[in-house]
Each structure stands twice: as C-alpha cells, then as structure tokens.
PDB file with SEQRES, HELIX, SHEET and CRYST1 records, atoms N, CA, C and O in Angstrom:
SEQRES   1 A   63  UNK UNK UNK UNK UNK UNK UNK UNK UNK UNK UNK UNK UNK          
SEQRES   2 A   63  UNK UNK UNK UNK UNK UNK UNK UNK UNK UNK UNK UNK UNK          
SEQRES   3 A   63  UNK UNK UNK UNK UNK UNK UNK UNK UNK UNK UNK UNK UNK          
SEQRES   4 A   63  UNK UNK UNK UNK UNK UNK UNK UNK UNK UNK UNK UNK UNK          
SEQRES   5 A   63  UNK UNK UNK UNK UNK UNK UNK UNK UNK UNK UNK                  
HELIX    1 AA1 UNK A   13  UNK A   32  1                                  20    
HELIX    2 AA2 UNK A   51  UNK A   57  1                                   7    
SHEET    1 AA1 2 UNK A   7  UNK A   8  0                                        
SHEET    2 AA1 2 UNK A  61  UNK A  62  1                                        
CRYST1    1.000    1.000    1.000  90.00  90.00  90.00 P 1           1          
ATOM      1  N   UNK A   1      94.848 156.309 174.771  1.00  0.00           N  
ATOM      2  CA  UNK A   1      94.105 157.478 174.398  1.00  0.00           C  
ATOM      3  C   UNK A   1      92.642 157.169 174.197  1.00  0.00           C  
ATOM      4  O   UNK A   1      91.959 157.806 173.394  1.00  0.00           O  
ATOM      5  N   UNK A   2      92.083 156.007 175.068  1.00  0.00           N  
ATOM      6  CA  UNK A   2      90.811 155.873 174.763  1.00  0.00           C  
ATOM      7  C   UNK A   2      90.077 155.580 173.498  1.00  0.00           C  
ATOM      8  O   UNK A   2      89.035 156.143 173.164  1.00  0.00           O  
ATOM      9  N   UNK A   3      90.957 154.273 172.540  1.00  0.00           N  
ATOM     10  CA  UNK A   3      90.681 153.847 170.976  1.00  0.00           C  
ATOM     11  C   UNK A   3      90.506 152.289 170.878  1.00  0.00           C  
ATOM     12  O   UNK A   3      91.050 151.513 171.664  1.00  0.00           O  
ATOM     13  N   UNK A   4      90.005 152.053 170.237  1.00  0.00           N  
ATOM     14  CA  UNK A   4      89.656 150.569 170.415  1.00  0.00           C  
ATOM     15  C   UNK A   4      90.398 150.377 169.336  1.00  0.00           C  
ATOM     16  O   UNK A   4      90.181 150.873 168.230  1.00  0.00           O  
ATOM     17  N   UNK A   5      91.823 149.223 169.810  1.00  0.00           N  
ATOM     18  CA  UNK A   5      92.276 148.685 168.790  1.00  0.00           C  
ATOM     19  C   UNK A   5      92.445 147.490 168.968  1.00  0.00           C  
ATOM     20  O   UNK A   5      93.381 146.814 168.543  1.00  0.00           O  
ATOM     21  N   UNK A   6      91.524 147.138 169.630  1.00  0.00           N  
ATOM     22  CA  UNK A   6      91.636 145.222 168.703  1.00  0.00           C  
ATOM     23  C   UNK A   6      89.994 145.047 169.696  1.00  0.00           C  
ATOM     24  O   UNK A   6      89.527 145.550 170.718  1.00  0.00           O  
ATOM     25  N   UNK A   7      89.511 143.927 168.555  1.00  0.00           N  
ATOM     26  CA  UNK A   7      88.379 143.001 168.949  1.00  0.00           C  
ATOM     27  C   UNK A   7      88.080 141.622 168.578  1.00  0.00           C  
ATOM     28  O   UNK A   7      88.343 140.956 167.576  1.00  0.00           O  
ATOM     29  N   UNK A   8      87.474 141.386 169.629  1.00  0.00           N  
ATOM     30  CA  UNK A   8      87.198 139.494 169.156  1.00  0.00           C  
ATOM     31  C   UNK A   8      86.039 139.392 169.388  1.00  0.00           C  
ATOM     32  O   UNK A   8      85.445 139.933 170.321  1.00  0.00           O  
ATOM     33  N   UNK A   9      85.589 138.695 168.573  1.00  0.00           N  
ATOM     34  CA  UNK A   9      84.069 138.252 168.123  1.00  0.00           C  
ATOM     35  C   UNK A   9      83.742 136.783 168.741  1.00  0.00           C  
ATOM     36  O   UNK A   9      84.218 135.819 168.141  1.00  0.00           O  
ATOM     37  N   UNK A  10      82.987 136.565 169.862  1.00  0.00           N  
ATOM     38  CA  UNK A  10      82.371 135.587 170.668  1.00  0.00           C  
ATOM     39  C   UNK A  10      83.038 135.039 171.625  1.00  0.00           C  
ATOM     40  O   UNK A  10      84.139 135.580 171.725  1.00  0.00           O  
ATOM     41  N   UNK A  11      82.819 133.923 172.636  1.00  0.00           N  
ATOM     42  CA  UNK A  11      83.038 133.834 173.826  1.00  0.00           C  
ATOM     43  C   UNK A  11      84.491 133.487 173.577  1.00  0.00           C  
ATOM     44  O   UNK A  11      84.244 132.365 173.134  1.00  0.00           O  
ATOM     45  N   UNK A  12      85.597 133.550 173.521  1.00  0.00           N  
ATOM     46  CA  UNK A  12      86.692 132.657 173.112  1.00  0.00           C  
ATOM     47  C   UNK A  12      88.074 133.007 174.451  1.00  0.00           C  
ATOM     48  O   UNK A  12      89.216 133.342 174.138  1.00  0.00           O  
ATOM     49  N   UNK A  13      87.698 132.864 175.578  1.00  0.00           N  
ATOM     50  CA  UNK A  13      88.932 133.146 176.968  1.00  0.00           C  
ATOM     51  C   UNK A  13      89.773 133.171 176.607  1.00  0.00           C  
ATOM     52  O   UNK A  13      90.246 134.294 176.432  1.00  0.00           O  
ATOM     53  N   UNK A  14      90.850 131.614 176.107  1.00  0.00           N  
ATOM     54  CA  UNK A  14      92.119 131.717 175.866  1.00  0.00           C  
ATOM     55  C   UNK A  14      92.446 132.890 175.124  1.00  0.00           C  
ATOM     56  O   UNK A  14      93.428 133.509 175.532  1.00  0.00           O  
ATOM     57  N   UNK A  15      91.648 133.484 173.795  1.00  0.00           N  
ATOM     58  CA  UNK A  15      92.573 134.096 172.909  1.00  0.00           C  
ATOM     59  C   UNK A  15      92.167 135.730 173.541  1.00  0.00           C  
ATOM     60  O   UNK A  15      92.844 136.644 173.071  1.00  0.00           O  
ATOM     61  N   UNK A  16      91.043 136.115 174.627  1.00  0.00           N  
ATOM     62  CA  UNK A  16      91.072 137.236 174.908  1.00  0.00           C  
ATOM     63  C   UNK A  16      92.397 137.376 175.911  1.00  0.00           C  
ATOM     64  O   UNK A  16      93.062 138.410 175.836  1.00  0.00           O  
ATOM     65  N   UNK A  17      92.811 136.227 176.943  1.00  0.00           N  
ATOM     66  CA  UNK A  17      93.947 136.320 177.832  1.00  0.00           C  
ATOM     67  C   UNK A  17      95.315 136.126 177.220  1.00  0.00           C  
ATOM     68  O   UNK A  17      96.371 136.111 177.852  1.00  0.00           O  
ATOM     69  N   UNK A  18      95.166 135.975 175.865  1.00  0.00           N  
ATOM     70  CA  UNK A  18      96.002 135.804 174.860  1.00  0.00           C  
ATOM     71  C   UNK A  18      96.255 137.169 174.445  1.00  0.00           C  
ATOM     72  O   UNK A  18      97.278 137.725 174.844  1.00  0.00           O  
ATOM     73  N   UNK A  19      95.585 137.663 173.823  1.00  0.00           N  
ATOM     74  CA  UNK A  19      95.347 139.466 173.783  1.00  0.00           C  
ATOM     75  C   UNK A  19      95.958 140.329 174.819  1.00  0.00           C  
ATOM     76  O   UNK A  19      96.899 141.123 174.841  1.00  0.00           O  
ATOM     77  N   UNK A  20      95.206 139.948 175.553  1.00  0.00           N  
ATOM     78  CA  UNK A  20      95.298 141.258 176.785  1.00  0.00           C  
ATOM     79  C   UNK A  20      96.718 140.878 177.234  1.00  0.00           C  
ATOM     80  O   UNK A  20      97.416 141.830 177.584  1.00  0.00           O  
ATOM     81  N   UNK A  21      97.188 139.830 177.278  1.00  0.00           N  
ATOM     82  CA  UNK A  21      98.553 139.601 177.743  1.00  0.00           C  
ATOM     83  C   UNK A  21      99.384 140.262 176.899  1.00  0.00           C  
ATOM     84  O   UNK A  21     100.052 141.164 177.404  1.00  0.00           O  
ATOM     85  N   UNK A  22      99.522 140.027 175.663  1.00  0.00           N  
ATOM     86  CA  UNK A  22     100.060 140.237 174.841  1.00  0.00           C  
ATOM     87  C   UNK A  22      99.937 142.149 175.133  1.00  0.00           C  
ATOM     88  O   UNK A  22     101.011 142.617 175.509  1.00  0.00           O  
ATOM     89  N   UNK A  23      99.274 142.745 175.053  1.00  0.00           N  
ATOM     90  CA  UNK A  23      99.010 144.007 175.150  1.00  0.00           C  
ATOM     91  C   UNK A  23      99.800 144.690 176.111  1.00  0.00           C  
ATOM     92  O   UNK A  23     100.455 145.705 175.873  1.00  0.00           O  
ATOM     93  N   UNK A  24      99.680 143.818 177.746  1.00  0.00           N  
ATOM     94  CA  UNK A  24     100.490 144.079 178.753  1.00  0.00           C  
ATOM     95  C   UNK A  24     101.647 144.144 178.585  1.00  0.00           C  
ATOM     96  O   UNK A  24     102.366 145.094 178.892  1.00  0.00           O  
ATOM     97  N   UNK A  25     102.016 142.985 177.999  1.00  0.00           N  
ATOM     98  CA  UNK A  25     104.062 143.007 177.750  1.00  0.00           C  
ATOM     99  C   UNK A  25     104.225 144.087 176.490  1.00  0.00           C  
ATOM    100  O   UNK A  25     105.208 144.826 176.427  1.00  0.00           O  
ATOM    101  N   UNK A  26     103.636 144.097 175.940  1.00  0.00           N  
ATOM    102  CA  UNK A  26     103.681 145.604 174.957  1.00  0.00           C  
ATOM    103  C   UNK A  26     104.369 146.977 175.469  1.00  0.00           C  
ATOM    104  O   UNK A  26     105.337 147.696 175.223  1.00  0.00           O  
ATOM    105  N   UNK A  27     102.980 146.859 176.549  1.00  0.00           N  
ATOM    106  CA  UNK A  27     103.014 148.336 177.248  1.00  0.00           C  
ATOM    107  C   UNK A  27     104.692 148.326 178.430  1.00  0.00           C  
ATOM    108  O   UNK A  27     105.414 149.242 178.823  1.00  0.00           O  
ATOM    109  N   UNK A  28     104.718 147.100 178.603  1.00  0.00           N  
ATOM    110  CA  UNK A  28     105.760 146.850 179.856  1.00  0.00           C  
ATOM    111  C   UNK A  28     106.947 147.525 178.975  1.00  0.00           C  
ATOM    112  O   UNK A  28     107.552 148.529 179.351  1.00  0.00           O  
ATOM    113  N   UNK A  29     107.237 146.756 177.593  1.00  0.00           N  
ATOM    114  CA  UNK A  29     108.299 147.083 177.342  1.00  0.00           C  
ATOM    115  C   UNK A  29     108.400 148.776 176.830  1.00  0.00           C  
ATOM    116  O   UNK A  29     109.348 149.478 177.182  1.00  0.00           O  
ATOM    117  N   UNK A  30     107.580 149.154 176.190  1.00  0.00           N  
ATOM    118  CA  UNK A  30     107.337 150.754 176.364  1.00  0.00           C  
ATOM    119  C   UNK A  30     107.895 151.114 176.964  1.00  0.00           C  
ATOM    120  O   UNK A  30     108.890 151.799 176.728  1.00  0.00           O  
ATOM    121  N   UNK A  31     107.418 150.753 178.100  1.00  0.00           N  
ATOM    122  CA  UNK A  31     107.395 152.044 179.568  1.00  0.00           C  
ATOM    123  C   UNK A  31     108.958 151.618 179.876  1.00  0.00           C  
ATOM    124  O   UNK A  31     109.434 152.189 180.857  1.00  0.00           O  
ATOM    125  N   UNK A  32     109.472 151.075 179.466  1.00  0.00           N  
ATOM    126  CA  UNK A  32     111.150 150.046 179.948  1.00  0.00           C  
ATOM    127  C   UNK A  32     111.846 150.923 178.616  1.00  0.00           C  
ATOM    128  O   UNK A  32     112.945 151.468 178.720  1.00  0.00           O  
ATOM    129  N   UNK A  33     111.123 150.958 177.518  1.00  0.00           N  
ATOM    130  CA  UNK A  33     112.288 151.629 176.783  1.00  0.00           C  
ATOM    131  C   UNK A  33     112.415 150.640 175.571  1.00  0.00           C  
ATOM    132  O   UNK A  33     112.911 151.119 174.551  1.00  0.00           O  
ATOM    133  N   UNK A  34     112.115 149.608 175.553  1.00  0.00           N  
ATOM    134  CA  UNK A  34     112.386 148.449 174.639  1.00  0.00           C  
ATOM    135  C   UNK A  34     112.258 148.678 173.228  1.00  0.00           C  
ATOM    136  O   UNK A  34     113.163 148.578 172.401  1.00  0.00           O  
ATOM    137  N   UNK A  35     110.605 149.114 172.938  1.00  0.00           N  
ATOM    138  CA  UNK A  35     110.054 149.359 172.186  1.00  0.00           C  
ATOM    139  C   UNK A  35     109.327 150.796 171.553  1.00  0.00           C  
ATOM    140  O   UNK A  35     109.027 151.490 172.525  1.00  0.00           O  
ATOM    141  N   UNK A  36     109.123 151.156 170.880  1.00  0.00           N  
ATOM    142  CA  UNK A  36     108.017 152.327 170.438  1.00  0.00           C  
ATOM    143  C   UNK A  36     106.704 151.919 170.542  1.00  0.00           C  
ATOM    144  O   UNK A  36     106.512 150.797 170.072  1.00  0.00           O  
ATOM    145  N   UNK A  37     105.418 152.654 171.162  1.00  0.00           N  
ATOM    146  CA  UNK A  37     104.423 152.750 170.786  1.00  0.00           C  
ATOM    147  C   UNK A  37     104.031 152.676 169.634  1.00  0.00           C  
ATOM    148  O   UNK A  37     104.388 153.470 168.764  1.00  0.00           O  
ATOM    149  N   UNK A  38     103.004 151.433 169.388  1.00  0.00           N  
ATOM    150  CA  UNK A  38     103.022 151.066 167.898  1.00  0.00           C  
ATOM    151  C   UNK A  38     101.983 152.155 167.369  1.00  0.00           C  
ATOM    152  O   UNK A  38     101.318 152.662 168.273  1.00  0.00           O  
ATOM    153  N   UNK A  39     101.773 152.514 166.357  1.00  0.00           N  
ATOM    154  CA  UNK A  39     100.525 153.708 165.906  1.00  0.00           C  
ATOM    155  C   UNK A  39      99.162 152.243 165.504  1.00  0.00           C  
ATOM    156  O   UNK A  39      99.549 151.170 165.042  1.00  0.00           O  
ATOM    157  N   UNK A  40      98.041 152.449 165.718  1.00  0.00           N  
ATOM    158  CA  UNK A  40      97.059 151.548 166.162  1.00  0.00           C  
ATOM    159  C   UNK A  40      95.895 151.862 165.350  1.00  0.00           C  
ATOM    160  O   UNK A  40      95.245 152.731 165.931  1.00  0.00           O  
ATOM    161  N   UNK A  41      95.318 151.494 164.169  1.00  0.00           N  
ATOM    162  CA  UNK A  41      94.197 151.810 163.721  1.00  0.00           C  
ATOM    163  C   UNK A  41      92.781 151.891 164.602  1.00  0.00           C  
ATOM    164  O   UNK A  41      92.362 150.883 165.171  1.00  0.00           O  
ATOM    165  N   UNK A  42      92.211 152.922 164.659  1.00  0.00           N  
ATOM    166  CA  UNK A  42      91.056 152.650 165.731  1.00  0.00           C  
ATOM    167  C   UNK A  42      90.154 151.832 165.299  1.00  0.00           C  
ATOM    168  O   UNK A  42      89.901 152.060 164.117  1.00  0.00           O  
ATOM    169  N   UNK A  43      89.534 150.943 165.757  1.00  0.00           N  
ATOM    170  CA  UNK A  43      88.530 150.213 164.976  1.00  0.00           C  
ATOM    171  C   UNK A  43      86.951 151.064 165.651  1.00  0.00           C  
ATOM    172  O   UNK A  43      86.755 151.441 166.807  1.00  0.00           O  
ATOM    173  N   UNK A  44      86.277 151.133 164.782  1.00  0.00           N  
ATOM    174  CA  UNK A  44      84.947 152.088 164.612  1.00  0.00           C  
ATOM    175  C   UNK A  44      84.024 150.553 165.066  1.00  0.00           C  
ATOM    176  O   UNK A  44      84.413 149.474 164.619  1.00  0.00           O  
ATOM    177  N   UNK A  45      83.096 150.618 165.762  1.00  0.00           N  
ATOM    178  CA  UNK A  45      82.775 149.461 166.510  1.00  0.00           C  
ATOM    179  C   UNK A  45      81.144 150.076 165.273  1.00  0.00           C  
ATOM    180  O   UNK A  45      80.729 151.216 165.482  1.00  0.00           O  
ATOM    181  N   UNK A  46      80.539 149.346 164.303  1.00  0.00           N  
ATOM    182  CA  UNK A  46      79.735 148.977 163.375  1.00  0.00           C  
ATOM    183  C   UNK A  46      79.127 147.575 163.263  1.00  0.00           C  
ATOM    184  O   UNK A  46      79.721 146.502 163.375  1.00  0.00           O  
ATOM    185  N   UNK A  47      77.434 147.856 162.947  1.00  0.00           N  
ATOM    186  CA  UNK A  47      77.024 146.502 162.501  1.00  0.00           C  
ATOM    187  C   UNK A  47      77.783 145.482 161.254  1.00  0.00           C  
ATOM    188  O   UNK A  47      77.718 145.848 160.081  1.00  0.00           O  
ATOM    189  N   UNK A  48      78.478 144.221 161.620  1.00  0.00           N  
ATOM    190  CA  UNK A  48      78.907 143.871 160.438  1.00  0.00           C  
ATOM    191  C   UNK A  48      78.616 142.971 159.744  1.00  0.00           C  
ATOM    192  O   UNK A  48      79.270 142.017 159.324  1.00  0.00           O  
ATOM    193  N   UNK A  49      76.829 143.510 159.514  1.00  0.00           N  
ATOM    194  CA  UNK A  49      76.081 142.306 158.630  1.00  0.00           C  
ATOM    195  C   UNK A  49      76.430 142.187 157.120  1.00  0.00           C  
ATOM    196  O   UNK A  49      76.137 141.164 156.501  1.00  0.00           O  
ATOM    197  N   UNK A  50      77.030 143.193 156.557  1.00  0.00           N  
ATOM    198  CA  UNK A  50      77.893 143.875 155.512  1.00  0.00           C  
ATOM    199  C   UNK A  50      78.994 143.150 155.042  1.00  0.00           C  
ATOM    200  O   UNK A  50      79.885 142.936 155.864  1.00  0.00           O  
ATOM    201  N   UNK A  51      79.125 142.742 153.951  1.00  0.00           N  
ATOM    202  CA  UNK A  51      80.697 142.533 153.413  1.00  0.00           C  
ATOM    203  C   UNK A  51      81.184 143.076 153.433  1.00  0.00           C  
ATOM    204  O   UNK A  51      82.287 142.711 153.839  1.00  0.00           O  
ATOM    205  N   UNK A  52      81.063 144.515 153.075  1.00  0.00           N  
ATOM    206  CA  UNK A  52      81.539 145.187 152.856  1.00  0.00           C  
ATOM    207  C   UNK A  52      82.417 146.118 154.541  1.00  0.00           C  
ATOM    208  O   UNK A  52      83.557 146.583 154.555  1.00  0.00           O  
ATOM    209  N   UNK A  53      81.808 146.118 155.262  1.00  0.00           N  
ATOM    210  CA  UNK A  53      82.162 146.439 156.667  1.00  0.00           C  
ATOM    211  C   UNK A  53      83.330 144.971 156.957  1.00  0.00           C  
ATOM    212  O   UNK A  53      84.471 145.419 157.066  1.00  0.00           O  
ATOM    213  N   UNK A  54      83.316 144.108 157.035  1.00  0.00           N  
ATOM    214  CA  UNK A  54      84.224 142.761 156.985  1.00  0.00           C  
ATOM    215  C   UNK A  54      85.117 143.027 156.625  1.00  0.00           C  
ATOM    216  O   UNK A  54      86.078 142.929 157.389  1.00  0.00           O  
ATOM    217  N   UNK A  55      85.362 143.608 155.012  1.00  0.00           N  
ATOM    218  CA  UNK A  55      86.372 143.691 154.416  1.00  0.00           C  
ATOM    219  C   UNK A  55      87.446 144.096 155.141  1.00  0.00           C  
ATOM    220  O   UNK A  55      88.536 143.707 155.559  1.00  0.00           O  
ATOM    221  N   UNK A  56      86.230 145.637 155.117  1.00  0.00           N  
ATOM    222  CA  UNK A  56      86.998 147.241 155.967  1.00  0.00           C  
ATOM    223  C   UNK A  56      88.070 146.737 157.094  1.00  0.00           C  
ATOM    224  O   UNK A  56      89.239 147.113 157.177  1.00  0.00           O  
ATOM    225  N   UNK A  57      87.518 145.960 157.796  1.00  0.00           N  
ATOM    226  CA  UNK A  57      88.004 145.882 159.345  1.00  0.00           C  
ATOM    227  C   UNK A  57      88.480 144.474 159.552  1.00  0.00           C  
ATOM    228  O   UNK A  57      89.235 144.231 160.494  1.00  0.00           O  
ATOM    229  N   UNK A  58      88.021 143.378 158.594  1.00  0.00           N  
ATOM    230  CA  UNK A  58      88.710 141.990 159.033  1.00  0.00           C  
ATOM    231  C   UNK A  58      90.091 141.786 159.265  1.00  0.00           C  
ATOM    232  O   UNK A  58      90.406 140.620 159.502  1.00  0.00           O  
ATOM    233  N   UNK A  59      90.965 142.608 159.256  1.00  0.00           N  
ATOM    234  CA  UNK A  59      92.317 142.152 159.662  1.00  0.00           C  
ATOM    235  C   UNK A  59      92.185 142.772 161.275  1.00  0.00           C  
ATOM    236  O   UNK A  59      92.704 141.876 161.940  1.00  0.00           O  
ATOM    237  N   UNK A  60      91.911 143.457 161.878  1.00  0.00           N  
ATOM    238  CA  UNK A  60      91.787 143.574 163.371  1.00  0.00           C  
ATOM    239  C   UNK A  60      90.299 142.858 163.943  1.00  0.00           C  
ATOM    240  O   UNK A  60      89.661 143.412 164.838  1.00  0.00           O  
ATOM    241  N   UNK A  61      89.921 141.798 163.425  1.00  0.00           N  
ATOM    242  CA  UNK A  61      88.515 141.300 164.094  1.00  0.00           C  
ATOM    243  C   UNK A  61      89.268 139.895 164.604  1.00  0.00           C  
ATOM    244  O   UNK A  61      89.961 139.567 163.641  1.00  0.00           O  
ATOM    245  N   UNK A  62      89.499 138.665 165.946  1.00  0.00           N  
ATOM    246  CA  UNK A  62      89.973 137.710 165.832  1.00  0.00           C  
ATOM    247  C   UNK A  62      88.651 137.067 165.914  1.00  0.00           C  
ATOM    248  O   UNK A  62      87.690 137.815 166.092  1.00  0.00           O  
ATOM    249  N   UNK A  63      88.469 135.928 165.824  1.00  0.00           N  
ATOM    250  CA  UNK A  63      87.378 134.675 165.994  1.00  0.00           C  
ATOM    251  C   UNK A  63      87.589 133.773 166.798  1.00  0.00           C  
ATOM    252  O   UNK A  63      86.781 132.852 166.919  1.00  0.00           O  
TER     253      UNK A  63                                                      
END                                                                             
C-alpha cells in the first residue's frame, strides 16, 4: 500500500539483501496461504538528530 516499513541506516548490502529477502519469502508465503499479512507500522521518514525521534522509531531503524 505504498508505506515504508522498514529502514537501514548506511551502506550495509548483506543486511539490505537480508531484508529484502526476508520480505520476499513473506510475501511468497502470503500469496501461498501460509501466513497473514503482518499489520506494519509506517515509519514517517524524519531528521533523527533528536533523541527523542530515535526513541520513537529505533525498533524499525537496522544499522
């Protein structure tokens, strides 16, 4: 539905092909029946020079 739910912060390949894979077999099993569509917090894409913004959102930010 056009929501950003997950992000990673700097150059890091393995764990974006780590991600996106992970995302794919998600959707595979969906569409197969396996699983439910998980409900997905949108993450609001913000400067996060802030602690307070960190807080908000550090459990969907990877490094």
């Amino acid at each position: 539905n056009g929501k950003i739910i997950a992000k990673i912060e700097g150059a890091n390949a393995p764990l974006i092909n780590r991600k996106v894979t992970n995302f794919i077999n998600e959707e595979r099993k969906i569409i197969a029946g396996e699983m439910e569509r998980p409900e997905y917090n949108e993450i609001l894409l913000m400067d996060l020079d802030s602690e307070e913004n960190e807080e908000a959102h550090g459990d969907n930010v990877d490094k």
